[in-house]
C-alpha positions in Angstrom: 0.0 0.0 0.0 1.0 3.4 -0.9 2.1 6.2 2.0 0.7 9.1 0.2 4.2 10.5 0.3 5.9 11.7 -2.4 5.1 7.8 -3.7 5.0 9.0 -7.6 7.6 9.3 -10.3 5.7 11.0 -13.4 7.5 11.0 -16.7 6.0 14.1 -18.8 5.8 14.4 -22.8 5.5 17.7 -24.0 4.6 18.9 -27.5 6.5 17.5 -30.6 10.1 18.4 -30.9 10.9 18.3 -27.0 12.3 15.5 -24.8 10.3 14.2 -21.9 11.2 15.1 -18.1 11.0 12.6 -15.0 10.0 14.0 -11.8 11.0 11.6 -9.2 9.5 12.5 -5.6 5.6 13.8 -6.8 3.0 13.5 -3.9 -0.5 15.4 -5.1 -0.7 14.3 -9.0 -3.4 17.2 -9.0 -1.1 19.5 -7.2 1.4 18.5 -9.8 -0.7 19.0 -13.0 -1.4 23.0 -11.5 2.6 22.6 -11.7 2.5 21.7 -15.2 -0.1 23.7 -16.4 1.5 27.1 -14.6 5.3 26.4 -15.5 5.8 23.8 -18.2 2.3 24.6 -20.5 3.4 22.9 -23.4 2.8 19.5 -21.7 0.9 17.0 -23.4 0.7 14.1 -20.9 2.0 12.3 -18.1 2.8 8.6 -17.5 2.2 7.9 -13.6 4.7 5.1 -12.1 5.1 4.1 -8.2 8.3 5.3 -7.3 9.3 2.6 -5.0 8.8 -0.6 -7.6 8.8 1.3 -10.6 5.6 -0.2 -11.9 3.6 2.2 -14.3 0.2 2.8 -13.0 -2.1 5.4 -15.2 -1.7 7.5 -18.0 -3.3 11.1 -17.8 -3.7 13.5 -20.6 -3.6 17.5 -20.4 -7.3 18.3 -20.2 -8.3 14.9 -17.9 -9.4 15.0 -14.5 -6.5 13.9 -12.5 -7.5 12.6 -8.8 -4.8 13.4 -5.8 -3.9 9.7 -6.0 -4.2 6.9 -7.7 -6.3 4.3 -5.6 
């Protein structure tokens, strides 16, 4: 079970052209996506992976509702 701790890594792809970034300590993934939307607005979406195994767990794209967790 997940601590609700900074228990995220979030790879992010950003319009054609530019090279994706990894974000490896992400707690909120809402609070994350006002992140992207205020400094990086040229993302596209992110791919959501528990940052302890490394197992991917959701995909989100720009305009989807994104929850504060993944249950």
């Amino acid at each position: 079970m997940l601590k609700k701790k900074n228990d995220y890594s979030v790879l992010v792809f950003f319009e054609k052209g530019s090279k994706p970034k990894k974000w490896q300590y992400v707690n909120k993934l809402n609070g994350f996506k006002m992140f992207l939307n205020r400094d990086h607005s040229t993302w596209q979406y992110m791919n959501v992976y528990n940052r302890r195994s490394g197992d991917f767990m959701r995909q989100f794209k720009r305009d989807a509702f994104i929850p504060p967790f993944i249950e």
